[in-house]
C-alpha positions in Angstrom: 84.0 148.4 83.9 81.5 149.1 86.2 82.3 150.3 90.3 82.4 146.7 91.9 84.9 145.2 89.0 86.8 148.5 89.5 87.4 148.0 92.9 88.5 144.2 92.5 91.0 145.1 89.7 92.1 147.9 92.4 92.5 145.0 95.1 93.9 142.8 92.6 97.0 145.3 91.8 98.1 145.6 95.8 99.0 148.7 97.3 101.6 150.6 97.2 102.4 148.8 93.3 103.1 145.8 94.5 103.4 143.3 91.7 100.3 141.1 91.3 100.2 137.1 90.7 98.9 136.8 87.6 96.9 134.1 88.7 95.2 136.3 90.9 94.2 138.5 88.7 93.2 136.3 86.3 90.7 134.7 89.2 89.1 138.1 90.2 88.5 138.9 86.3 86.6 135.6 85.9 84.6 136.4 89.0 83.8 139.8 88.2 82.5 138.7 84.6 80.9 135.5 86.1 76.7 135.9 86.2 76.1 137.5 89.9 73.2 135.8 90.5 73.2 133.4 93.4 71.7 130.4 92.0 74.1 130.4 89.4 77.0 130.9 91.5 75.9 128.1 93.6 75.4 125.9 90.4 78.8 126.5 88.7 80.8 126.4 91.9 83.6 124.0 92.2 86.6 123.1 95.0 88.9 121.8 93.8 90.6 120.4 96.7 93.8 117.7 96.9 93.1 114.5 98.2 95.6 115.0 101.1 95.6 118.2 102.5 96.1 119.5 106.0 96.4 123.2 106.4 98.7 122.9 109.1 101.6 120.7 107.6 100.7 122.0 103.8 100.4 126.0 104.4 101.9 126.9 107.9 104.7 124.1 108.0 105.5 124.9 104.1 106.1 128.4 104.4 107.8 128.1 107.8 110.8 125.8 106.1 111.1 127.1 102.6 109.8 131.2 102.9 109.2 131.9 106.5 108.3 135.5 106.7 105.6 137.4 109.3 102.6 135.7 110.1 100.7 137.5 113.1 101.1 140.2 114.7 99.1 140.7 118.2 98.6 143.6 119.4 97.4 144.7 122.5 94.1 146.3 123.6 95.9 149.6 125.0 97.5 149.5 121.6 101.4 149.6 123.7 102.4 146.0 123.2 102.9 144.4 120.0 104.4 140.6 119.3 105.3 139.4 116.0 105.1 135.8 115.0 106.4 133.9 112.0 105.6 131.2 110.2 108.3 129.3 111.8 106.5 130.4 115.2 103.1 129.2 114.8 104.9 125.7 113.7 106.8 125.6 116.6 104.0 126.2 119.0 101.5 124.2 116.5 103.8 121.2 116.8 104.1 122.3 120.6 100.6 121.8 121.3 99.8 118.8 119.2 102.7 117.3 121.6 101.1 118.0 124.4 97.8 116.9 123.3 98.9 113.3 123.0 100.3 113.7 126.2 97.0 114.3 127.2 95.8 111.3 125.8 93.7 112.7 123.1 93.6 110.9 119.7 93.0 111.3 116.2 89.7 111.4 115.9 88.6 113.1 119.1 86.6 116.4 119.1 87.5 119.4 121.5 85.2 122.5 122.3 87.4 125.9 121.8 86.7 129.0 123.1 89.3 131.8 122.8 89.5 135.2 121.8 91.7 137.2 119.7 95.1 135.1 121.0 97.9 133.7 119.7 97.3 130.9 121.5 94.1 130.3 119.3 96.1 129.5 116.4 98.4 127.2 118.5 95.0 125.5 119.6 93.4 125.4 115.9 96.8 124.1 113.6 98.0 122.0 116.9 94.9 120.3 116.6 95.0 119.8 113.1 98.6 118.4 113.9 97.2 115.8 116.1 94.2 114.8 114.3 92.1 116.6 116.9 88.9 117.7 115.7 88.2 121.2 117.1 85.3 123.0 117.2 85.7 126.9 117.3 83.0 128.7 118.9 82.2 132.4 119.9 83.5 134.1 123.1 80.0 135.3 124.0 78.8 131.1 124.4 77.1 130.2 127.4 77.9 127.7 129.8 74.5 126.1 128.8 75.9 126.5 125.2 79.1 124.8 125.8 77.5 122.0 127.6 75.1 121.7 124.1 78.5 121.5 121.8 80.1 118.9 124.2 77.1 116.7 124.5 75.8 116.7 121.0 79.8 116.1 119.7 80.5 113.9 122.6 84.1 116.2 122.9 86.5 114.4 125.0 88.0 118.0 125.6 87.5 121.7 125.9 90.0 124.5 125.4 89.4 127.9 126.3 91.1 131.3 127.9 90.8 132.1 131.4 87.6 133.9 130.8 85.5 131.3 130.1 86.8 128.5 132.7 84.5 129.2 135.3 81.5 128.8 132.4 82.8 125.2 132.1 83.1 124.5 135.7 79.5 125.1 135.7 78.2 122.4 133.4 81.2 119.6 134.2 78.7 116.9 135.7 76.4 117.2 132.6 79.2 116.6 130.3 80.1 112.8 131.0 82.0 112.7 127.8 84.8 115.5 128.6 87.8 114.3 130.1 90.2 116.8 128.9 90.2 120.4 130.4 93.2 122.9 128.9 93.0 126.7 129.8 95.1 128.6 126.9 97.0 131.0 130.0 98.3 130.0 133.6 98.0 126.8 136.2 94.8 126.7 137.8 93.0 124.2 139.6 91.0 121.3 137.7 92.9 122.6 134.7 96.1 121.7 132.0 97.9 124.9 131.4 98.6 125.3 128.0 101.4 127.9 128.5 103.3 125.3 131.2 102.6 121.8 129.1 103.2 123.2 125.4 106.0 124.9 126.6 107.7 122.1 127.8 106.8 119.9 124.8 108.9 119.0 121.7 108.4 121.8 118.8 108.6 119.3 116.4 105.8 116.8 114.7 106.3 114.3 112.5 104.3 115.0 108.8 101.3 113.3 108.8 99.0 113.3 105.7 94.9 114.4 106.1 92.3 113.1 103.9 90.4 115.5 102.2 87.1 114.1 102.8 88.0 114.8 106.8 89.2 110.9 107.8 92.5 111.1 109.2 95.5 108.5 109.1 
């Protein structure tokens, strides 16, 4: 077995002995004796994806109700704070935050521009959106106000959700968005802005299941 199939089998075992899906196992043997070329790889490759799927309702939702364990665990940059979340957490404040984006008047349908860091209130932003039928589009902390104005206009993004940081970046390029309506900071009240931390927190942690086509169309 040669170095690289060595060190997949090692992955594939977990540490520490931890028992192994065989299905997992099974899946990094067929790739590591699959050609490695990249045409090939590209040829052969195949999703196999369900018709319906949302990640929010079918992963995080699933495993909150029926095996909710540890999802995420923030800690902070001096290292001395550390928060755990579960499953059951990021459902809550998914279902939090899709609540409060229909309060907002956002639709299925409608794109939103997000710009957070390493937060937990990215992944309320991301599956709340998905909740909702939101369309976001994730984009690098080190964007430019001229490079959030691009993603807006060439989207026409009814909203834009980002961390304190990078409010005054979008106060800068408002007038040249005529399409945004929609402005949620992920952090405290400030002017011009919906606080995600006071509206989500007074939402309802609950959303009714919805169903996403695979193809992207949501109903």
């Amino acid at each position: 077995m040669n170095n690289a199939a060595s060190e997949a089998e090692r992955g594939a075992q977990g540490r520490r002995g931890m028992a192994v899906d065989p299905v997992a196992r099974a899946a990094v043997k067929a790739l590591m004796a699959s050609p490695r070329d990249y045409d090939t790889a590209v040829a052969n490759y195949r999703f196999d994806c369900p018709e319906n799927f949302n990640f929010a309702f079918d992963v995080i939702d699933d495993i909150a109700q029926n095996r909710d364990k540890t999802a995420v665990l923030a800690v902070s940059g001096d290292g001395e704070h550390v928060a755990e979340y579960s499953y059951g957490d990021l459902s809550a404040r998914s279902s939090r935050f899709a609540n409060m984006l229909s309060g907002l008047g956002l639709e299925k349908g409608d794109y939103a521009v997000l710009v957070a860091g390493r937060v937990i209130g990215w992944y309320d932003a991301i599956f709340g959106c998905m909740k909702r039928g939101v369309i976001s589009l994730p984009g690098t902390t080190q964007l430019t106000a001229k490079d959030i104005a691009y993603r807006v206009n060439a989207t026409r993004a009814r909203a834009v959700i980002v961390t304190p940081d990078h409010c005054a970046k979008v106060d800068q390029i408002r007038a040249e968005c005529p399409s945004l309506e929609v402005f949620i900071v992920l952090g405290p009240e400030q002017a011009g802005w919906s606080s995600a931390e006071v509206l989500a927190a007074a939402a309802a942690p609950k959303w009714p299941p919805r169903t996403t086509r695979a193809q992207g169309a949501t109903r």
